[in-house]
C-alpha positions as CSV (number, residue, x, y, z in Angstrom):
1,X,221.5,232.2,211.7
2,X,218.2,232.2,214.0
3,X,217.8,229.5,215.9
4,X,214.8,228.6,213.8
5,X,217.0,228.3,210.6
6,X,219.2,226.0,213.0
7,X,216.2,223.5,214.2
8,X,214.9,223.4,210.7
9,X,218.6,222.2,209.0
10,X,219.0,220.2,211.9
11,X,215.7,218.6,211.5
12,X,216.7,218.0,207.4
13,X,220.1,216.5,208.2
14,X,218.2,213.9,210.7
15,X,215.9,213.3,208.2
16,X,218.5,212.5,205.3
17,X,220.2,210.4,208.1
18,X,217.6,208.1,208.8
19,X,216.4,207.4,205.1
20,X,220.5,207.0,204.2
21,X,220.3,204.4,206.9
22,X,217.3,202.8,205.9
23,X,218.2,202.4,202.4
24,X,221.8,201.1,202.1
25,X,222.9,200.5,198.7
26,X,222.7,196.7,197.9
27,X,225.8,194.5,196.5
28,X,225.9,194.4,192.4
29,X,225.0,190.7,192.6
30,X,222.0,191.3,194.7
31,X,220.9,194.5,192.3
32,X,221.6,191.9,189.1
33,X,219.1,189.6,191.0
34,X,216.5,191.4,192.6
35,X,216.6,194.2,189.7
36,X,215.4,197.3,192.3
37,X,214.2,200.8,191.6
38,X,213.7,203.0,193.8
39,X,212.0,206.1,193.6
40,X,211.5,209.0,195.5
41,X,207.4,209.2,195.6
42,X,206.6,213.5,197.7
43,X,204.5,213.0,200.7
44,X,202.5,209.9,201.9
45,X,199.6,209.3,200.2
46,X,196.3,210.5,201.6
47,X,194.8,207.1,200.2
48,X,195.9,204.2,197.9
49,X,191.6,204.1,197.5
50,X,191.8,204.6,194.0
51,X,187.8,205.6,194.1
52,X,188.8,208.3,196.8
53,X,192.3,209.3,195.7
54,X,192.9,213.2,194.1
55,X,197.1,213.8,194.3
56,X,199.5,212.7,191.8
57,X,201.7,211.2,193.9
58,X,198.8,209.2,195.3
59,X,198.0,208.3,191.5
60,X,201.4,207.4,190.5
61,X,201.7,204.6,193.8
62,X,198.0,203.5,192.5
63,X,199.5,203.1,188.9
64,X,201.6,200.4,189.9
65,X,199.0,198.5,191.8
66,X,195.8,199.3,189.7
67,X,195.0,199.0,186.0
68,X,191.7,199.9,184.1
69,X,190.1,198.9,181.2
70,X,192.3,200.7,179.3
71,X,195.8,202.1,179.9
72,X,197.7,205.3,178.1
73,X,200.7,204.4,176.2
74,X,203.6,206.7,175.7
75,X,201.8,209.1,173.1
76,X,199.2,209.5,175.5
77,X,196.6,207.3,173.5
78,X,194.7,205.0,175.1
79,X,194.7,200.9,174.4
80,X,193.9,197.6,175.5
81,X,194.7,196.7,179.2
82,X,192.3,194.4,181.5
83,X,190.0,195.1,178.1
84,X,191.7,192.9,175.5
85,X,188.9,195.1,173.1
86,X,185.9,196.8,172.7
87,X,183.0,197.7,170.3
88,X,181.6,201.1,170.4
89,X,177.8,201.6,168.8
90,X,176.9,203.7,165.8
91,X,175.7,206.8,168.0
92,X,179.0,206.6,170.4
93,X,176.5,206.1,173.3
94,X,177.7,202.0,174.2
95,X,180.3,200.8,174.6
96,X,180.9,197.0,175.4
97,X,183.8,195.5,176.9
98,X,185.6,192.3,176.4
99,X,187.5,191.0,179.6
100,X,190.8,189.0,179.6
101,X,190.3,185.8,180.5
102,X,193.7,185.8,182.1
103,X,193.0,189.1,184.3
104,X,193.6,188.3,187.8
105,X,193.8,190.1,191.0
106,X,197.0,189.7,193.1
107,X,195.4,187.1,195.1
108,X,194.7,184.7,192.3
109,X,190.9,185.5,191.8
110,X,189.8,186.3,188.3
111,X,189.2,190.2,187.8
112,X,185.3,189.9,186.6
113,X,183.0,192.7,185.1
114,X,181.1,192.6,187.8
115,X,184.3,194.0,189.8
116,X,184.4,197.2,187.3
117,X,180.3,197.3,187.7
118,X,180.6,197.3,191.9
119,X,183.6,199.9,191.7
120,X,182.0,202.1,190.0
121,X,179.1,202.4,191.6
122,X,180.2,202.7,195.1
123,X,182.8,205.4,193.4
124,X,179.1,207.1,192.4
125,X,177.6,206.0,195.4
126,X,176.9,209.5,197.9
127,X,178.0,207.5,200.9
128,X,181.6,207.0,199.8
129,X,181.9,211.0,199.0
130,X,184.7,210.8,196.3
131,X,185.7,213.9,195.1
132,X,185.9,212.3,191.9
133,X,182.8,211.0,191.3
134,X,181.9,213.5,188.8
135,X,184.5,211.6,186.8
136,X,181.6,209.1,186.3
137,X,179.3,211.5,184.8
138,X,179.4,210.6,181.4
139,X,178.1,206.8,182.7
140,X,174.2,207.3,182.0
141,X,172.6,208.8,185.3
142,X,175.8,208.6,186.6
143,X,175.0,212.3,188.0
144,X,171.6,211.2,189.2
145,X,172.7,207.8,191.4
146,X,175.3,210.2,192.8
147,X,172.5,212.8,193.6
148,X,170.1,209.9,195.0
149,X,167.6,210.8,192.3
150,X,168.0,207.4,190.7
151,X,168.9,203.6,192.3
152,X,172.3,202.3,191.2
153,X,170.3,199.7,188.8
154,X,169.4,202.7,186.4
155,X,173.4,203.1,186.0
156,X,174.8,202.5,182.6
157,X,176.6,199.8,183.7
158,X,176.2,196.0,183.0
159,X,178.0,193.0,183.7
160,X,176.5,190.6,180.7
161,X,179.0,188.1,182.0
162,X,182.2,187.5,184.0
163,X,183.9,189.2,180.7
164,X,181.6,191.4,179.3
165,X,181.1,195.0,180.5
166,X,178.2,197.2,179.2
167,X,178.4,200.6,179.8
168,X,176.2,203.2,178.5
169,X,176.9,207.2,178.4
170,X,175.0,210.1,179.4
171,X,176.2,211.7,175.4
172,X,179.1,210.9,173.3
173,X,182.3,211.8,174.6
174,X,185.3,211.1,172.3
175,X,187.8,211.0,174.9
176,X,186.1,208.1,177.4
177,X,188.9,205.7,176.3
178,X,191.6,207.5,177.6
179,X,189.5,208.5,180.8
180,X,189.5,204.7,181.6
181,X,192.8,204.8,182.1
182,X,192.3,207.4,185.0
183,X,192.5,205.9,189.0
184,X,188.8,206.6,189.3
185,X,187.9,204.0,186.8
186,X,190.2,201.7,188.1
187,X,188.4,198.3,189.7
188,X,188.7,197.6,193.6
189,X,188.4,193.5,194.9
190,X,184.9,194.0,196.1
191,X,185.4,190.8,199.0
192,X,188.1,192.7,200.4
193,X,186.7,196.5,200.8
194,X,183.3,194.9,202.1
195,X,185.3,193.0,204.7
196,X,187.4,196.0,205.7
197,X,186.2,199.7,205.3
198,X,190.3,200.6,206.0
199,X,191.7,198.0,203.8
200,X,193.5,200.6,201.6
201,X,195.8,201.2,204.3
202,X,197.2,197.9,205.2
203,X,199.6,195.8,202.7
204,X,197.8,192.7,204.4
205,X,194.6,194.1,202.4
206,X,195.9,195.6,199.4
207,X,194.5,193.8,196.8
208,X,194.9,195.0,193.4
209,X,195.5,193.9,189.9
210,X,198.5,195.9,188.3
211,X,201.6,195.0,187.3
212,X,202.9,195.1,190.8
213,X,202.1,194.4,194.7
214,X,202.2,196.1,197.4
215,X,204.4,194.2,200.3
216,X,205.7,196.9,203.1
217,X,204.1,200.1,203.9
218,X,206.0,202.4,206.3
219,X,204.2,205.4,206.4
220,X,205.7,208.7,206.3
221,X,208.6,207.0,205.4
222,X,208.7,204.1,202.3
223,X,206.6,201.6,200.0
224,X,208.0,198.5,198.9
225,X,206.5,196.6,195.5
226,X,207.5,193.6,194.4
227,X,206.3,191.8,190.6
228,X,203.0,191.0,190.3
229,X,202.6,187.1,189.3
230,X,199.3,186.7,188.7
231,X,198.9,190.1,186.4
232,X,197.8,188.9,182.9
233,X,200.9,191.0,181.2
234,X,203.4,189.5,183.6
235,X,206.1,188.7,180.8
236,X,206.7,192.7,179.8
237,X,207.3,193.4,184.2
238,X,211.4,193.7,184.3
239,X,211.6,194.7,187.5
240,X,211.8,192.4,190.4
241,X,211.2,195.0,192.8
242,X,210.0,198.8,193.4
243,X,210.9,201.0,196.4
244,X,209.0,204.5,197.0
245,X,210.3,206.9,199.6
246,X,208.2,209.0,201.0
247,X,209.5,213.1,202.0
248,X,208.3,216.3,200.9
249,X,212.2,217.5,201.0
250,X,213.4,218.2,198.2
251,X,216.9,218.4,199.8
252,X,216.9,214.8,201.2
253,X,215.5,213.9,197.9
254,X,218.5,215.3,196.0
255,X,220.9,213.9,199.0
256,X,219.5,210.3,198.5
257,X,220.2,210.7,194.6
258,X,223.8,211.7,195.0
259,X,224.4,209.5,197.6
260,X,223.1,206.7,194.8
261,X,219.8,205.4,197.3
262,X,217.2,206.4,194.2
263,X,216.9,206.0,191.0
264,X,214.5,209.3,190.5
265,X,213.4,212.2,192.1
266,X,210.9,214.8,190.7
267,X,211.2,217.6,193.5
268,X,215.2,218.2,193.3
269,X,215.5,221.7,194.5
270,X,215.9,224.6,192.6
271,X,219.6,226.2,194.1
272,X,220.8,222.8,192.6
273,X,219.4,223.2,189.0
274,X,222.4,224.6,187.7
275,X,225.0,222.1,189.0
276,X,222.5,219.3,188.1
277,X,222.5,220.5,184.6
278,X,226.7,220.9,184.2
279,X,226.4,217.0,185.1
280,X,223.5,216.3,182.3
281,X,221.3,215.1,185.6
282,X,218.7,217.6,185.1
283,X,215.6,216.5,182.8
284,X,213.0,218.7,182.5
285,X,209.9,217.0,181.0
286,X,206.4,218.7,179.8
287,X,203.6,218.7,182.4
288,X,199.7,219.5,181.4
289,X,199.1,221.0,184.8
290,X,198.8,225.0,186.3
291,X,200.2,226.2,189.5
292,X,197.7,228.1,191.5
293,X,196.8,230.2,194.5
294,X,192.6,229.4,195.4
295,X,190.5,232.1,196.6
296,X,187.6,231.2,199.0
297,X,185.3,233.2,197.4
298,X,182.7,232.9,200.4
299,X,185.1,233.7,202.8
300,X,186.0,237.5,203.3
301,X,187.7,239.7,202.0
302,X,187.9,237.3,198.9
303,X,184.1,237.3,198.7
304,X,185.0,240.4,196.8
305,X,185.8,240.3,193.5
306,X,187.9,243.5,192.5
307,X,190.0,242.5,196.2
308,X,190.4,238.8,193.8
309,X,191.5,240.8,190.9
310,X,193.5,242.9,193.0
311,X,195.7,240.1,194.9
312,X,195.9,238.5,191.2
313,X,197.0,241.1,189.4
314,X,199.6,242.0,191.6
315,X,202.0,239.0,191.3
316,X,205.0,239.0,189.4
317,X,204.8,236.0,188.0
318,X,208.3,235.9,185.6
319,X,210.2,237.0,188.9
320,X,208.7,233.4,190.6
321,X,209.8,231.8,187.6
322,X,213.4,233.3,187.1
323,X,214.2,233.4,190.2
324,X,212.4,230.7,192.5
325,X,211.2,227.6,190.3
326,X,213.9,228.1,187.4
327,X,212.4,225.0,185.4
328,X,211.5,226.6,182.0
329,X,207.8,226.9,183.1
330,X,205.7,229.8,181.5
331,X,204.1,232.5,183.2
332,X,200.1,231.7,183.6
333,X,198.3,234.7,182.6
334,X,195.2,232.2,181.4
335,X,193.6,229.2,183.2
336,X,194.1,225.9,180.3
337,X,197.9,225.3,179.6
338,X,199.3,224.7,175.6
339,X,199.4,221.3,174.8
340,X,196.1,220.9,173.7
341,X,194.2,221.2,170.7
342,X,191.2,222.8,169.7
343,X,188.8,221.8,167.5
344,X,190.3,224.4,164.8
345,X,193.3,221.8,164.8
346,X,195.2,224.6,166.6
347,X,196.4,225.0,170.2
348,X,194.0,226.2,172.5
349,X,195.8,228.4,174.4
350,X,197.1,230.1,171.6
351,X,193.2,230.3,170.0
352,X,191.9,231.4,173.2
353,X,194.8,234.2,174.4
354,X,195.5,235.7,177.6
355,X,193.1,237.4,180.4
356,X,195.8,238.5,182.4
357,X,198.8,240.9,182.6
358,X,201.7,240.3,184.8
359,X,202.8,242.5,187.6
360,X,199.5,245.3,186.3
361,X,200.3,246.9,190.0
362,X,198.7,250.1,188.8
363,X,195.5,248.5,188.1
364,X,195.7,246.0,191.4
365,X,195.9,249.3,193.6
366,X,193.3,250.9,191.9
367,X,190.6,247.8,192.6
368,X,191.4,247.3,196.2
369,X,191.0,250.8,196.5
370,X,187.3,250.5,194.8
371,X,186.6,247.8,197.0
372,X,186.9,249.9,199.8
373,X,190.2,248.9,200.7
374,X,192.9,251.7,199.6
375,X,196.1,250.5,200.3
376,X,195.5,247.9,202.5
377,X,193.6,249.6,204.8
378,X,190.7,248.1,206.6
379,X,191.6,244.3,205.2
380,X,190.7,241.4,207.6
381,X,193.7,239.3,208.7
382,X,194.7,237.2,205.9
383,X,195.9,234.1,205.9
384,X,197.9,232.2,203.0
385,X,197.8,228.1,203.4
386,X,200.2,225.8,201.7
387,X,201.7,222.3,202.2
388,X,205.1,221.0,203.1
389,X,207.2,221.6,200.7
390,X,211.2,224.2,200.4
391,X,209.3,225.9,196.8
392,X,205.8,226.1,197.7
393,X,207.8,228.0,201.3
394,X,209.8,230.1,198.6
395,X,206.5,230.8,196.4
396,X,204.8,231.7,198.9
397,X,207.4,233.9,200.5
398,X,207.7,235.8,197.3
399,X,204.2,236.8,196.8
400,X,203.8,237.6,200.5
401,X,206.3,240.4,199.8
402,X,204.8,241.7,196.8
403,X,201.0,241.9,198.1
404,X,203.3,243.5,200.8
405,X,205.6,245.8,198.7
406,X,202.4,246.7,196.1
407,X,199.5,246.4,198.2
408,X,200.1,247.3,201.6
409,X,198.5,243.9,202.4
410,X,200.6,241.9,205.3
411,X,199.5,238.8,204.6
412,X,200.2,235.7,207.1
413,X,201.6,232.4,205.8
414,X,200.9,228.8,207.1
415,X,202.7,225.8,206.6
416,X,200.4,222.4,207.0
417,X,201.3,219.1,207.0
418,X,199.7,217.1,203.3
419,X,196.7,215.5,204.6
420,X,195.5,218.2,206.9
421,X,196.5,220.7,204.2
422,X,194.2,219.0,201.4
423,X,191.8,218.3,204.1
424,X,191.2,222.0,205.0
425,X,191.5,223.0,201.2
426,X,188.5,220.7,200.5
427,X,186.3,221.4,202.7
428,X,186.9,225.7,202.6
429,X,188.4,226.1,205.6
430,X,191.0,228.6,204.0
431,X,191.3,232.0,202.6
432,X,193.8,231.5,200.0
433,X,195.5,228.1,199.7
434,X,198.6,227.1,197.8
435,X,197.2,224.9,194.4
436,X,197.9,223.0,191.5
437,X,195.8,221.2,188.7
438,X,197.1,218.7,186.7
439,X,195.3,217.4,183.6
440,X,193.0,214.0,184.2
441,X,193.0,213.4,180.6
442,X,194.3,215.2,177.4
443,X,191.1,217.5,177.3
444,X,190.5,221.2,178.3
445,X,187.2,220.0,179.5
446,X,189.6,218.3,182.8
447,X,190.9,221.9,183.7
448,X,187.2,223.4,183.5
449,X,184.6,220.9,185.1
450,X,186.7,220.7,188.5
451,X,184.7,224.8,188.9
452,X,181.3,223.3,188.6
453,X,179.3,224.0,191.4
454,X,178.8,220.0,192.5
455,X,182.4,218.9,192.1
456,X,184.4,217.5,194.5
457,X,187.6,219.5,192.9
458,X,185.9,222.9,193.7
459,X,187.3,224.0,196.6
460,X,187.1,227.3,195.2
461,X,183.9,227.3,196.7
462,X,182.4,228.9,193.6
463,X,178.9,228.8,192.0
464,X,177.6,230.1,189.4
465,X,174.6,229.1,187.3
466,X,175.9,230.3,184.0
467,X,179.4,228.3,184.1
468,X,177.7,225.7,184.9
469,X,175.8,225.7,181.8
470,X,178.8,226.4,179.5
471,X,180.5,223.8,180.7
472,X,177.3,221.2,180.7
473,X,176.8,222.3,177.2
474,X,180.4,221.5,175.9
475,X,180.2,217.8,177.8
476,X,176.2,217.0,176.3
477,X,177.2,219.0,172.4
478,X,178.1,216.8,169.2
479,X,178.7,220.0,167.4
480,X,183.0,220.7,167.8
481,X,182.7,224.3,167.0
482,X,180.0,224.7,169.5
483,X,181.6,223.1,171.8
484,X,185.2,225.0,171.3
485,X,183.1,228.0,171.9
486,X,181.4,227.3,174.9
487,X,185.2,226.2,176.8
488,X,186.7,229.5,175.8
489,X,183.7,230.9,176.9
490,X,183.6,229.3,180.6
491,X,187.1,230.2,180.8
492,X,187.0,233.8,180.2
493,X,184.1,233.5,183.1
494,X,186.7,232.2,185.8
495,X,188.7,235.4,185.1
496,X,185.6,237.7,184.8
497,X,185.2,236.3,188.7
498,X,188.4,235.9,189.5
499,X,188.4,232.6,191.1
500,X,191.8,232.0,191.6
501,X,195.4,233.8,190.6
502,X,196.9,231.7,188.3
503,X,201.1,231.5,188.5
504,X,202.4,229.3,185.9
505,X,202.5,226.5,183.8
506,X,203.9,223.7,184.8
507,X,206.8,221.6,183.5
508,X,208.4,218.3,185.3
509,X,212.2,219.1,186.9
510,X,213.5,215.4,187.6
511,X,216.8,214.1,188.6
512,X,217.2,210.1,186.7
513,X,220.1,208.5,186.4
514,X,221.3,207.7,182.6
515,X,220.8,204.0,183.2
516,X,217.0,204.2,184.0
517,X,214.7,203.0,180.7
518,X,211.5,201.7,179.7
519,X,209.2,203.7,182.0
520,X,206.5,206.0,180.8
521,X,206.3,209.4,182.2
522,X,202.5,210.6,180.8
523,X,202.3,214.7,180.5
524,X,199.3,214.0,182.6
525,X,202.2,213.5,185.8
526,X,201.7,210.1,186.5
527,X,204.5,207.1,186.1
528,X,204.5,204.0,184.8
529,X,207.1,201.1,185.8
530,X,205.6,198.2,184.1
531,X,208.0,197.8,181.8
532,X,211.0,199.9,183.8
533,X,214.4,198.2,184.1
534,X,218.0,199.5,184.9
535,X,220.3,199.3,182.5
C-alpha cells in the first residue's frame, strides 16, 4: 500500500469518526418525541438561492424549505401548492393564480403575489446571472428583460392583488404546471434578500415558506430542519425534525447507515452493492438523468470534431457499468433517456434510436488519425476534471485506461473540490469535465435547451445557429408532430458535433431502512419529506 492509499483511508476513517461523533444515536423516547430523520444530503450546497441554485443535492435541501405555485405529487403530475387553483385561457397563453390566504413565510408574513412577481424577475434579471434563467423563458419577454432589450414591466407577470398572480407566456407550453414546481420558480422573501445580498447562507436569514425551517447550518458538515409552523399545509408535516449530512464519501455514508446515524443514503458504494442486496437494503429507483463526460469544444484538441468522436467512441461503456457502477443503469449510446413519451404515445428513446456504438475502437483510431492525430501522436496535454466523489475517481480511472489502451492518448485526471469543480465547468475553464443531467421536468425539451447557445447549462461551450433554431421551434410550435420532429432532429445534431460522450443512463442506488415511509422520491432526483415519518 503507497503511502497515498494510506493518507487517503486514514483521512476516510477520520472523517467517519467525527460525523459518528457528532451524530450519536438518540434514546427511543427522545426519537418517539422529536420524530428525526436524518439523511445523508452529497456535498455542501453551492447555494440554498433557489433563483441561482443548479445541483440536485442543492434542490433537494431547497425542497424542504421552498415550495412554488405548484408542487409534483408522486406520479410526477403537478397540483395545487401555495396556488390553491388556477384558470388557464382559451389560447393556453394566461394563466391566473389564486393565492392561499393561509400561505405564510416562516417568519409569519403572508406569502403575496407580489413575492412570486419580484422572484422572478430578479431570477430574469442579468445582474443576478442565474444559470437558470432561461427556465423563465416561456414568461412573455422573459428572454428579452434577461437580454436588457425590454424593462421588467413588459414581463408577463402581474400581481392583480396580494392573491392573484397573472402570468402570461411567450407560446403555449403544456408542461408549465409542472415547471412551477421547479426551485427556479420558487418565491424568495423579498425584505430579506434586499437587506442581505448573502442571506442564503446564514440560518439567521433563511426565510422560506416550505414545509420546513432551516435552524443549524454547519457547513461542510450538517443541516438541521425543524417543522415549519406557519406553512399553510402544516397538519400533513410528521416529522418533528430533519438532519442532512453533508460528505461526498460514499464510504462514510454507508458507515453512518450501518452504524444506524441515517435514515438514507443515495451514494452507497458500489463494492457494497452485493452485500446490501443479501440484506434487502439496496433499492434501486428510476432516475430521468444521463451521465456525461463535456467537451470544451473551444478549447483544443476538442475544438475538433472527429478527435470528439474519437475520445467518444472509444469508451466501453457496458464494462463502466458491469463492473464500476453495478446499479442496473443502461449504457447511453443517445443523449434523452426512456421514460418519456413522444407525441406518437410511444417512448422517445425507443422512436428516436441510437447514434452511437459502444467500444467502435476501430472507427475512434481511424478519426483521430484523420484529425491529424494517429495514435495519439502530437495531442496537447489533456486534462480530465471531475468532482469529489470514490465512482466519479473509478469512472474516470476506467476511461483514462481505455483512451490509453485504444488511443494512445495519456490523458491526466483532476480531482476538484464541488464548488470550484462546477465553478470551472461553468465558466469553460476545462477540457473535458466529469457531467450529469438530470431532468427539470418530465419533457425531452429539459435535456435539449440546456445546448442553446445563451443558456446558463451550456458549459459545453457550444453554438450553433441551426440547434438553436430546432430547438426554438419545438418550444414556440402548437403542431405535436412538428414539434416531435424538430427534438429528434436537434438531437441527432449534438451527435453529428459530438458535444459530449455520453456513458449511461442513470438509475437511483439508495440505502433506506424498511421503517422509512411517506416521502416522495420524484424520477426527476429530488426528495420530498413533507409528509415523511418513521415507522
Amino acid at each position: 500500500m503507497t503511502w497515498k492509499k494510506c493518507c487517503s483511508l486514514a483521512l476516510v476513517i477520520l472523517l467517519t469518526a467525527s460525523l459518528l461523533a457528532g451524530c450519536s444515536t438518540p434514546s427511543n423516547t427522545a426519537k418517539q418525541s422529536e420524530k428525526v430523520l436524518r439523511y445523508s444530503a452529497g456535498a455542501e450546497p453551492r447555494t440554498l438561492d433557489p433563483r441561482k441554485s443548479t445541483g440536485t443535492p442543492d434542490t433537494t435541501i431547497e425542497a424542504q424549505l421552498f415550495e412554488g405555485l405548484t408542487a409534483l405529487d408522486a406520479k410526477e403530475t403537478a397540483v395545487p401548492a401555495v396556488a390553491e387553483r388556477w384558470d388557464v385561457s382559451a389560447d393556453g397563453l394566461k394563466y391566473t393564480f389564486y393565492l392561499r390566504s393561509n400561505a405564510k413565510w416562516s417568519n409569519g408574513d403572508a406569502v403575496t403575489a407580489h413575492d412570486f412577481v419580484y422572484s422572478w424577475t430578479t431570477a430574469l434579471s442579468p445582474d443576478l446571472a442565474s444559470e437558470y434563467a432561461y427556465q423563465l423563458y416561456y414568461i412573455k419577454n422573459g428572454e428579452a428583460f434577461n437580454k436588457g432589450q425590454v424593462k421588467a414591466e413588459d414581463l408577463g407577470i402581474k400581481a392583480l392583488d396580494d392573491r392573484t398572480l397573472e402570468v402570461t407566456l411567450e407560446n403555449p407550453t403544456a408542461y408549465f404546471l409542472t415547471l412551477l414546481a421547479f426551485h427556479t420558480y420558487y418565491p424568495v422573501h423579498k425584505k430579506t434578500v434586499e437587506a442581505n445580498s448573502n442571506w442564503a447562507t446564514d440560518v439567521k436569514t433563511m426565510i422560506s415558506n416550505g414545509p420546513f425551517a432551516i435552524t443549524n447550518w454547519v457547513h461542510n458538515s450538517k443541516i438541521e430542519f425543524i417543522k415549519n409552523v406557519h406553512y399553510w399545509d402544516a397538519g400533513k408535516v410528521k416529522l418533528t425534525k430533519l438532519e442532512f449530512f453533508l460528505t461526498d464519501s460514499s464510504t462514510t455514508e454507508l458507515a453512518m447507515f450501518d452504524n444506524g446515524q441515517i435514515d438514507i443514503g443515495d451514494n452507497p458504494p458500489t463494492t457494497e452493492f452485493s452485500r446490501l442486496k443479501k440484506e434487502n437494503k439496496l433499492v434501486i429507483k428510476p432516475f430521468l438523468g444521463t451521465y456525461f463526460y463535456s467537451f470544451n469544444v473551444t478549447s483544443p484538441p476538442f475544438d475538433n470534431i472527429k478527435v470528439r468522436k474519437a475520445f467518444s467512441l472509444a469508451i466501453n461503456r457496458e464494462a463502466i457499468i458491469n463492473n464500476i457502477t453495478k446499479g442496473e443503469q443502461k449504457a447511453a449510446l443517445s443523449w434523452i433517456p426512456p421514460g418519456l413519451q413522444d407525441s406518437k404515445a410511444a417512448d422517445f428513446r425507443q422512436i428516436g434510436g441510437n447514434f452511437l456504438k459502444d467500444n467502435d475502437i476501430e472507427t475512434a483510431k481511424q478519426l483521430l488519425a484523420e484529425a491529424g492525430y494517429p495514435g495519439g501522436k502530437g495531442l496537447p496535454p489533456i486534462t480530465l476534471i471531475y468532482n469529489t466523489n470514490e465512482m466519479h475517481k473509478a469512472i474516470a480511472e476506467a476511461v483514462q485506461e481505455m483512451w490509453k489502451k485504444q488511443l494512445g492518448v495519456t490523458v491526466v485526471l483532476a480531482n476538484q473540490e464541488w464548488k470550484v469543480f462546477l465553478d470551472n465547468r461553468h465558466k469553460g475553464f476545462y477540457q473535458i469535465a466529469r457531467n450529469g443531467w438530470i431532468g427539470d421536468y418530465a419533457d425531452p425539451m429539459t435535456f435539449l435547451d440546456m445546448f442553446m447557445s445563451d443558456s446558463g447549462n451550456n458549459e459545453a461551450q457550444y453554438k450553433n445557429p441551426e440547434y438553436d433554431k430546432l430547438v426554438a421551434f419545438a418550444k414556440s410550435t402548437g403542431d405535436l408532430a412538428l414539434r416531435q420532429k424538430a427534438l429528434h432532429d436537434a438531437e441527432k445534431l449534438l451527435f453529428d458535433d459530438a458535444v459530449f460522450a455520453p456513458i449511461y443512463f442513470y438509475t437511483r442506488p439508495s440505502v433506506i431502512k424498511p421503517g422509512v415511509k411517506g416521502y416522495i422520491r420524484s424520477v426527476l432526483g429530488t426528495l420530498y419529506f413533507k409528509e415523511a415519518y418513521i415507522e
